[in-house]
The first five atom37 places (N, CA, C, CB, O) and aatype in JSON, in Angstrom:
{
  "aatype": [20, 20, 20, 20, 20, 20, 20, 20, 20, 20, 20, 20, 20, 20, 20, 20, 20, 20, 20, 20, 20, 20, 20, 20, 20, 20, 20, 20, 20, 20, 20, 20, 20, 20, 20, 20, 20, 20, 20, 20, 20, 20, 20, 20, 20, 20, 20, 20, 20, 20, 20, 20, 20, 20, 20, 20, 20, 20, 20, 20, 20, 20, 20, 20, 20, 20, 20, 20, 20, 20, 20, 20, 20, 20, 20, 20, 20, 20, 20, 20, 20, 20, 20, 20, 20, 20, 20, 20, 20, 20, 20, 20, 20, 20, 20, 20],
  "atom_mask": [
    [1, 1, 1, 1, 1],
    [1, 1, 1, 1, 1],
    [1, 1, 1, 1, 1],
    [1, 1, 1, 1, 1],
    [1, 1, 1, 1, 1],
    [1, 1, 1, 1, 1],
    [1, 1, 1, 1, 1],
    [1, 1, 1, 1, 1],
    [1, 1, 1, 1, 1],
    [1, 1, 1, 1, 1],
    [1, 1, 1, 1, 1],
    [1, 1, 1, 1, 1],
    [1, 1, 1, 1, 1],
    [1, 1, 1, 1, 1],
    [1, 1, 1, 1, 1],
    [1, 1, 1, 1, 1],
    [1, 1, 1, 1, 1],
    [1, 1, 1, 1, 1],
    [1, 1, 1, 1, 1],
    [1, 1, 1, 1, 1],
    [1, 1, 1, 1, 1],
    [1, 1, 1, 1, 1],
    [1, 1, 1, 1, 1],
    [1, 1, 1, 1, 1],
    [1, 1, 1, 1, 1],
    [1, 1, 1, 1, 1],
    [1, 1, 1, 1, 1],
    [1, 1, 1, 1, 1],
    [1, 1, 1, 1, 1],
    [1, 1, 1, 1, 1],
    [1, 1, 1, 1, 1],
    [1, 1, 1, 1, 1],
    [1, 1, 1, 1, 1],
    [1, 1, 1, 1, 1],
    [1, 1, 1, 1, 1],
    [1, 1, 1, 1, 1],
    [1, 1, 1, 1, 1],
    [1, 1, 1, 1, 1],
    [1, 1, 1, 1, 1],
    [1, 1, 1, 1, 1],
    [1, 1, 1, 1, 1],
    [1, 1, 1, 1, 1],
    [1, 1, 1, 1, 1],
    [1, 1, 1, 1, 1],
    [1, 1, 1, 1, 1],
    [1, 1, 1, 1, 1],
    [1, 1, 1, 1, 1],
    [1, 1, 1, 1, 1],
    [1, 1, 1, 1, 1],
    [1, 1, 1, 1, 1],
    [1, 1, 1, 1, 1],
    [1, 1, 1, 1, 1],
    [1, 1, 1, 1, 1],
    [1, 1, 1, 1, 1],
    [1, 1, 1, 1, 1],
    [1, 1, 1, 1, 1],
    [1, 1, 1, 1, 1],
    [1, 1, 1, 1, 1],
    [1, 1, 1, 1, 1],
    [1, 1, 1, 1, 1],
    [1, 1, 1, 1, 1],
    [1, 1, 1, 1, 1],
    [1, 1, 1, 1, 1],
    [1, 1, 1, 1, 1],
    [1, 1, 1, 1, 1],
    [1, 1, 1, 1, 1],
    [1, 1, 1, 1, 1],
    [1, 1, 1, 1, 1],
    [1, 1, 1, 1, 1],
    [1, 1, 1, 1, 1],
    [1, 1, 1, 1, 1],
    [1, 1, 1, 1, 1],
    [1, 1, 1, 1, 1],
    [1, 1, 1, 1, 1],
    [1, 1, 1, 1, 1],
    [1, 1, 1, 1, 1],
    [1, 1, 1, 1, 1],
    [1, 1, 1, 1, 1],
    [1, 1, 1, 1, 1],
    [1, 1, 1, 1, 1],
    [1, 1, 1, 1, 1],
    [1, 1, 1, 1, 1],
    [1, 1, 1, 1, 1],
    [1, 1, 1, 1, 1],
    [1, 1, 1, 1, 1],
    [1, 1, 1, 1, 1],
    [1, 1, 1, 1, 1],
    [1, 1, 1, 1, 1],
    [1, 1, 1, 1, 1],
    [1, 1, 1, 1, 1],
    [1, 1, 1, 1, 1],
    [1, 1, 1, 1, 1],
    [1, 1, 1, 1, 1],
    [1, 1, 1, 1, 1],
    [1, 1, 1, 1, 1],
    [1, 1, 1, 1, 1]
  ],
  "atom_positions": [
    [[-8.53, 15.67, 1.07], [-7.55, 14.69, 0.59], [-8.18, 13.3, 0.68], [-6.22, 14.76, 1.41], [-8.41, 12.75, 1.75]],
    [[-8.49, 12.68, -0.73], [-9.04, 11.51, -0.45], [-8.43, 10.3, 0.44], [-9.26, 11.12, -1.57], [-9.06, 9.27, 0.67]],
    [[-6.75, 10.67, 1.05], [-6.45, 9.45, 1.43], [-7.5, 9.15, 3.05], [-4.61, 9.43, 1.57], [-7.56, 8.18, 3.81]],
    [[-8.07, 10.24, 3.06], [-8.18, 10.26, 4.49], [-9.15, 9.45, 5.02], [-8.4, 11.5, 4.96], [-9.24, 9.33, 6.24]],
    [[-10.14, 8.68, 4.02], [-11.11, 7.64, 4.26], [-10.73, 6.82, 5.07], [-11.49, 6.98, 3.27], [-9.56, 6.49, 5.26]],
    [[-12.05, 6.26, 5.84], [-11.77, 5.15, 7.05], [-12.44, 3.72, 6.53], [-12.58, 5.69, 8.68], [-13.51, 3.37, 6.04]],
    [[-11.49, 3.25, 6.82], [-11.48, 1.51, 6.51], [-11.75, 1.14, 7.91], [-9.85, 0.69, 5.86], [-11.1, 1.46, 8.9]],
    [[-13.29, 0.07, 7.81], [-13.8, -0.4, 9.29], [-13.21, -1.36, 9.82], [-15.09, -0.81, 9.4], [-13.12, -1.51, 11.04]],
    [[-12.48, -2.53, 8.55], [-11.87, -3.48, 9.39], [-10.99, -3.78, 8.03], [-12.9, -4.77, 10.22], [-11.22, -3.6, 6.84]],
    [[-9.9, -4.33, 8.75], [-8.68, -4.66, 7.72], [-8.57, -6.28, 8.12], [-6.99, -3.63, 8.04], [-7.84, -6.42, 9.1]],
    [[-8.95, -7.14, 7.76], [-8.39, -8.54, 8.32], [-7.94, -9.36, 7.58], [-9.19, -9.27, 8.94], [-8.62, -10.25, 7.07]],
    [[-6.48, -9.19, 7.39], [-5.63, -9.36, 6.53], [-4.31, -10.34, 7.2], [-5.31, -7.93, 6.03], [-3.47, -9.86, 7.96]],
    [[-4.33, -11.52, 6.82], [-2.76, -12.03, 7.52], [-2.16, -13.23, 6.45], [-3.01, -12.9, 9.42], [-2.56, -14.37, 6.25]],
    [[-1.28, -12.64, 5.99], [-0.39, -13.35, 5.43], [-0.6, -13.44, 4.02], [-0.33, -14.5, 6.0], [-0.09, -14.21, 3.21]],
    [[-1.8, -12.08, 3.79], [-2.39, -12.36, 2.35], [-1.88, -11.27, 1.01], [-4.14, -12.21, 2.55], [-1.66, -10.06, 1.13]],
    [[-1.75, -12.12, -0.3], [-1.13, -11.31, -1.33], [-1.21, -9.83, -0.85], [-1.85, -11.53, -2.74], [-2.09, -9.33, -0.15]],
    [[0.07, -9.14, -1.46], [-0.28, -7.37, -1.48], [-1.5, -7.61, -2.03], [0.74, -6.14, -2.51], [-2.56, -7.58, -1.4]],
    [[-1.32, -7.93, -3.54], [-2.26, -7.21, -4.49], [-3.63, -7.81, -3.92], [-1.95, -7.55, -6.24], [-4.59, -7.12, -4.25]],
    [[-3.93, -8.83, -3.23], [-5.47, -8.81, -2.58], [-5.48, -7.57, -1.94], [-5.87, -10.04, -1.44], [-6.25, -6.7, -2.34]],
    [[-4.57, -7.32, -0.79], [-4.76, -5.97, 0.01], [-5.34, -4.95, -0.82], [-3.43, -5.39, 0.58], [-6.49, -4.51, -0.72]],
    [[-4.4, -4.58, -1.68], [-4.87, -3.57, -2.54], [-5.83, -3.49, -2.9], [-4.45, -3.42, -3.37], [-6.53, -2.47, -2.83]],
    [[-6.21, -4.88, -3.55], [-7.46, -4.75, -4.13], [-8.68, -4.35, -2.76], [-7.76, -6.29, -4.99], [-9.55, -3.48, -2.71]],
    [[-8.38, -5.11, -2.06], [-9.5, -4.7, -0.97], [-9.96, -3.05, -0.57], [-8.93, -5.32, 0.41], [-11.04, -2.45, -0.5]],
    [[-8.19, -2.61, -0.3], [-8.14, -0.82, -0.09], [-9.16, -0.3, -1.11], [-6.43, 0.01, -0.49], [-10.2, 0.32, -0.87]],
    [[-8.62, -0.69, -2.38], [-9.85, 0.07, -3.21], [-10.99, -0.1, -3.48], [-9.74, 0.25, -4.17], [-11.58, 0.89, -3.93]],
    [[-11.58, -1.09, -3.35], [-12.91, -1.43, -3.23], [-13.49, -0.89, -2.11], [-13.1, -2.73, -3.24], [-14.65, -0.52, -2.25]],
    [[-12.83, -0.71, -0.69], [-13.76, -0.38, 0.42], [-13.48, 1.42, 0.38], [-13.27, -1.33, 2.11], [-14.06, 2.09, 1.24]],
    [[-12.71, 2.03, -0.48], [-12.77, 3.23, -0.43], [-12.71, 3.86, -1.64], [-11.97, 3.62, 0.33], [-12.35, 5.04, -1.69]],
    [[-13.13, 2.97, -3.07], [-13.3, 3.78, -3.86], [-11.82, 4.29, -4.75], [-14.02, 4.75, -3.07], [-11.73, 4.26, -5.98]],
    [[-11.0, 4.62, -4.06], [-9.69, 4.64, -4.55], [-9.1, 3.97, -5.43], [-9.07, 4.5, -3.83], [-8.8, 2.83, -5.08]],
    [[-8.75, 4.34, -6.72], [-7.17, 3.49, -7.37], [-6.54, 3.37, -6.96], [-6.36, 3.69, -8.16], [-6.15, 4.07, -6.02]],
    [[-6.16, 2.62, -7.29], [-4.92, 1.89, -7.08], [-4.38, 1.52, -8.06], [-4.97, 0.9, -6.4], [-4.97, 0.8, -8.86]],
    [[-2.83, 2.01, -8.3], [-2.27, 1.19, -9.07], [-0.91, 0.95, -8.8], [-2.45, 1.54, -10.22], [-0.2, 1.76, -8.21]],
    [[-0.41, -0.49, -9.36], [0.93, -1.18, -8.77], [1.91, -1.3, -9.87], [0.67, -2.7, -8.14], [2.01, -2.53, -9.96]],
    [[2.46, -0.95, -10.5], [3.55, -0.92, -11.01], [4.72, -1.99, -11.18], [3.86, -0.08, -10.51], [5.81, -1.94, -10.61]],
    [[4.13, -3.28, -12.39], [5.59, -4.02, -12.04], [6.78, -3.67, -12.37], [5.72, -5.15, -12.49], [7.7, -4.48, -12.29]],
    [[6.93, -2.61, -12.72], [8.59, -2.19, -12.36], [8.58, -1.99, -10.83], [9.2, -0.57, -13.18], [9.42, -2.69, -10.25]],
    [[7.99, -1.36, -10.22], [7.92, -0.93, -8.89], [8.42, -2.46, -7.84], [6.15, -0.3, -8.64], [9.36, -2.49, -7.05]],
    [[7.39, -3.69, -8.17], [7.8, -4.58, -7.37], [9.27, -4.93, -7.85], [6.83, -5.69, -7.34], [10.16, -4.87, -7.0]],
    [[9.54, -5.24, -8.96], [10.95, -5.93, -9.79], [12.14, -4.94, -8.71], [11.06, -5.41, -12.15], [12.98, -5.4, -7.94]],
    [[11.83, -3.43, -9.0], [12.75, -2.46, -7.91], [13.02, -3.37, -6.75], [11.88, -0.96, -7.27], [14.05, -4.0, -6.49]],
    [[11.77, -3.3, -6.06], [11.89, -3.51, -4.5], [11.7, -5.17, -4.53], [10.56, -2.57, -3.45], [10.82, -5.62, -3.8]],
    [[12.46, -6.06, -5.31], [11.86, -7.42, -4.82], [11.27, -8.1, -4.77], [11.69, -7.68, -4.33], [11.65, -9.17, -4.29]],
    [[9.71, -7.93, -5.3], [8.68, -8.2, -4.72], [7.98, -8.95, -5.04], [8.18, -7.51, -4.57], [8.83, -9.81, -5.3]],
    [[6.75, -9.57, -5.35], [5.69, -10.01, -6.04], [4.35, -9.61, -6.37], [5.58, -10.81, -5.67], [4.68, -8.43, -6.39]],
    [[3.61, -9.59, -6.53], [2.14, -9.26, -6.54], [1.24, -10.48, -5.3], [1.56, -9.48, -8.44], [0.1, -10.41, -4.84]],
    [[2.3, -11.48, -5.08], [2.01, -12.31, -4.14], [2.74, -12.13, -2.85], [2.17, -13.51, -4.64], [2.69, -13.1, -2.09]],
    [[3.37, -11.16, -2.46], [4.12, -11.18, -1.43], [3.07, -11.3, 0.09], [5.06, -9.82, -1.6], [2.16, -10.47, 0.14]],
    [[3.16, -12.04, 1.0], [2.39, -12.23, 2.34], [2.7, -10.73, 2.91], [3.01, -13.65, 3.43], [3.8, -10.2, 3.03]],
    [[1.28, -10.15, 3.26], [1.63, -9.15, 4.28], [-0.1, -9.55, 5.34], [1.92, -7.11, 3.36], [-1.07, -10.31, 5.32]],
    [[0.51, -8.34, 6.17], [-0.73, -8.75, 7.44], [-1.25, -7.33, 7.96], [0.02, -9.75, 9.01], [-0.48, -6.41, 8.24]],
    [[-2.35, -7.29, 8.04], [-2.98, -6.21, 9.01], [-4.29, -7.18, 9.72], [-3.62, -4.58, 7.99], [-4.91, -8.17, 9.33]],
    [[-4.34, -6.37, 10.9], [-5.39, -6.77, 11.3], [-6.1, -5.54, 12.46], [-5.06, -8.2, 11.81], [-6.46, -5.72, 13.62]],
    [[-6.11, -4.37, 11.69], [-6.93, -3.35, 12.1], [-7.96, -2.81, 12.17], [-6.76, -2.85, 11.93], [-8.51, -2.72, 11.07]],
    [[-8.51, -2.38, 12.99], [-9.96, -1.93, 12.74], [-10.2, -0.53, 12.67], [-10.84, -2.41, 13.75], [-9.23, 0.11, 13.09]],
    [[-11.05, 0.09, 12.33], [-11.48, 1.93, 11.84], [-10.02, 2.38, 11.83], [-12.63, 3.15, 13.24], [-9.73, 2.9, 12.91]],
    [[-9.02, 2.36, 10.98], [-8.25, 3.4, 10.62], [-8.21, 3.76, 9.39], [-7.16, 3.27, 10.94], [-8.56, 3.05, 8.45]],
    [[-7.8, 4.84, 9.33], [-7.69, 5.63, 8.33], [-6.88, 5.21, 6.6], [-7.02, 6.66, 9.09], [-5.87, 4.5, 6.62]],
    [[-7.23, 5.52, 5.75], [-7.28, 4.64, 4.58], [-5.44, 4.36, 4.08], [-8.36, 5.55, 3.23], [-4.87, 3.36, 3.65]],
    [[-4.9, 5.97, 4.42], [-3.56, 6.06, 4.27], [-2.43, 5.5, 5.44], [-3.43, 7.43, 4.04], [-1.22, 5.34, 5.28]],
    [[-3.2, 5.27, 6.58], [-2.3, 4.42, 7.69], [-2.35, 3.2, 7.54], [-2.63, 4.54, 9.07], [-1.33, 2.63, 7.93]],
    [[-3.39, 2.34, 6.99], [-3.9, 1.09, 5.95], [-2.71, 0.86, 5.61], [-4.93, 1.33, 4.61], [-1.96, 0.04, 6.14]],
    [[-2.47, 1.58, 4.68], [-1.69, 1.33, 3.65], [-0.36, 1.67, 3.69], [-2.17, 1.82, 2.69], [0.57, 1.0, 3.22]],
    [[-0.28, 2.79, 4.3], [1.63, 2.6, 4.78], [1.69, 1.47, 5.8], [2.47, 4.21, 5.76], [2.85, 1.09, 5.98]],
    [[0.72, 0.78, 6.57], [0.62, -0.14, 7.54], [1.13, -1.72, 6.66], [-1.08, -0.06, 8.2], [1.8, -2.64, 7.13]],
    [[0.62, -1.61, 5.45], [0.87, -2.79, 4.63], [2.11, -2.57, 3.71], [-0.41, -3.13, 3.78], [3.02, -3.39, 3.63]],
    [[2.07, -1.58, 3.13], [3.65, -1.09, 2.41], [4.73, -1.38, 3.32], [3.83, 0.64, 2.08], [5.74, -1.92, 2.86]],
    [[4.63, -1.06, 4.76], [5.63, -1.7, 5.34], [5.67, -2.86, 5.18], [5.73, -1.55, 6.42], [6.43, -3.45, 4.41]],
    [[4.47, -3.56, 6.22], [4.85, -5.42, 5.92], [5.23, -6.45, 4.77], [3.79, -6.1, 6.17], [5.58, -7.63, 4.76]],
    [[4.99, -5.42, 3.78], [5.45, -6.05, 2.28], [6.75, -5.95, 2.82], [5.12, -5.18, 0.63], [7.04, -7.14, 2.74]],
    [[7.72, -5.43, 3.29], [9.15, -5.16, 3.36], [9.4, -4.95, 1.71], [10.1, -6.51, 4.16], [8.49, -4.56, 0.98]],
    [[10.29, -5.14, 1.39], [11.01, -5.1, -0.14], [11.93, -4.12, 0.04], [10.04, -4.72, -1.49], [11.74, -3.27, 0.9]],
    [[13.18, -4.12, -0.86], [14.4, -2.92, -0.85], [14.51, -2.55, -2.29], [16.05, -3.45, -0.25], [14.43, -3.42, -3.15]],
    [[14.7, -1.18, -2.61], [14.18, 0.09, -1.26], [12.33, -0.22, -0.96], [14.42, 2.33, -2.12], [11.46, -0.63, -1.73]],
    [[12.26, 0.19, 0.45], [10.55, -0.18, 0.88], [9.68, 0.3, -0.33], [9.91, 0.78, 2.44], [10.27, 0.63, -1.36]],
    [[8.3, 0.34, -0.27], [7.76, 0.52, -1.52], [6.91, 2.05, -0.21], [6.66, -1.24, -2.54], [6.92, 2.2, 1.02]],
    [[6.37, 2.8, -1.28], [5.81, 4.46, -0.66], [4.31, 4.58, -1.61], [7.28, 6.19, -1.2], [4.21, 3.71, -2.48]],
    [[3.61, 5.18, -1.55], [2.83, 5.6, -2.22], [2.67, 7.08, -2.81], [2.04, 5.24, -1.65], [2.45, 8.01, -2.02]],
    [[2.72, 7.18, -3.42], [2.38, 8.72, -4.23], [1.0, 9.14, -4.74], [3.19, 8.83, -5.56], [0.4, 8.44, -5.56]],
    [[0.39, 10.57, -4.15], [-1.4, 10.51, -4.9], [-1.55, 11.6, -5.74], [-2.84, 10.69, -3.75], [-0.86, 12.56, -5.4]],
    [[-2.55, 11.84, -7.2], [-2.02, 12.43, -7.85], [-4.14, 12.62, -8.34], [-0.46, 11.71, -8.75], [-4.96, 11.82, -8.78]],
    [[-4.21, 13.74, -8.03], [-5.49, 14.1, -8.74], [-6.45, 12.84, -8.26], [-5.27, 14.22, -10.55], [-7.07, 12.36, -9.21]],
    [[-6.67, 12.32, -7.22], [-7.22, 11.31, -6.12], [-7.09, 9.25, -6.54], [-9.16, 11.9, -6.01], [-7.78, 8.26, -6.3]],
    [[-5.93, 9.49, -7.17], [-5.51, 8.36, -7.66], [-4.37, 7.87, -6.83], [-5.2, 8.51, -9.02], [-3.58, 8.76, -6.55]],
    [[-4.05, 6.61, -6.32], [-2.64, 6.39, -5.67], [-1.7, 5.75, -6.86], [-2.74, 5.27, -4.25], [-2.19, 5.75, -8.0]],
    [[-0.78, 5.37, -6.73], [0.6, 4.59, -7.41], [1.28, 4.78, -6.32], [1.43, 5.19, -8.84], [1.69, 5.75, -5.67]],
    [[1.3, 3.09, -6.22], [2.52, 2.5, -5.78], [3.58, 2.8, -6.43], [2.5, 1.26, -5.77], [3.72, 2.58, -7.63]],
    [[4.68, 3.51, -5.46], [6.21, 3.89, -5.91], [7.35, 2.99, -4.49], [6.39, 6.16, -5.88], [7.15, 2.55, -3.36]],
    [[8.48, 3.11, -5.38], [9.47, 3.06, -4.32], [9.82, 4.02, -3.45], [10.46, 2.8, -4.75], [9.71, 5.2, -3.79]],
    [[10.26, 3.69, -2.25], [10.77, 5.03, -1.61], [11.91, 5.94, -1.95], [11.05, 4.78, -0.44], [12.95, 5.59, -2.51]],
    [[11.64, 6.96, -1.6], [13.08, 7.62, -2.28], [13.93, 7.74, -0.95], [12.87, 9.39, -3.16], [13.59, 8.06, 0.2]],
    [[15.25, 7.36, -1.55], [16.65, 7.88, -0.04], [16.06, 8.99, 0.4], [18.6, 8.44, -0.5], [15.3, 9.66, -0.31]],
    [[16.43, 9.32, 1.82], [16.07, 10.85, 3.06], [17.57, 11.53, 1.87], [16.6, 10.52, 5.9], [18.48, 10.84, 1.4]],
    [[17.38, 12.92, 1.69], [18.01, 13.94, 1.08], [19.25, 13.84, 2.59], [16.82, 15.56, 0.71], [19.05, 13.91, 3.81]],
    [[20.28, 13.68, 1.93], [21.65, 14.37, 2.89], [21.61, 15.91, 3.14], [23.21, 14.15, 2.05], [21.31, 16.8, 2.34]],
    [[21.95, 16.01, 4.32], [22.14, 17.69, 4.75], [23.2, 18.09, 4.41], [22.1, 18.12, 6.17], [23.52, 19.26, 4.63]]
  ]
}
């Protein structure tokens, strides 16, 4: 599973998603792609401030690490599809 690549250092604070992104994929090769319906959903911008400042983790904790700090409603999720990501919204937890 390609998400599983390790990113050596994330040093990221207060900076656009879409820099993040762009960074995720450059240091691992990965697409990425962002969806402006996706931000318009959740709020958002392509400039929204988020922050990491991690070192050797893993490419998909990266990135749910920053999908959170984006906040936006509903949060934003990622979906991977034949080793490509898209940014999606989250979907509601299914009622029992």
């Amino acid at each position: 599973m390609p998400v599983s690549h390790g990113i050596r250092n994330v040093p990221f604070c207060l900076s656009p998603l879409l820099s993040f992104l762009d960074f995720l994929q450059d240091a691992s090769g990965i697409k990425i792609e962002l969806p402006a319906n996706v931000l318009k959903t959740a709020r958002l911008t392509p400039d929204t401030p988020v922050t990491s400042r991690s070192r050797n983790m893993n490419f998909d904790v990266a990135l749910e690490q920053i999908l959170h700090s984006a906040g936006g409603y509903p949060p934003l999720d990622y979906d991977e599809h034949d080793g490509q990501i898209t940014i999606i919204a989250a979907r509601p937890p299914e009622k029992e």
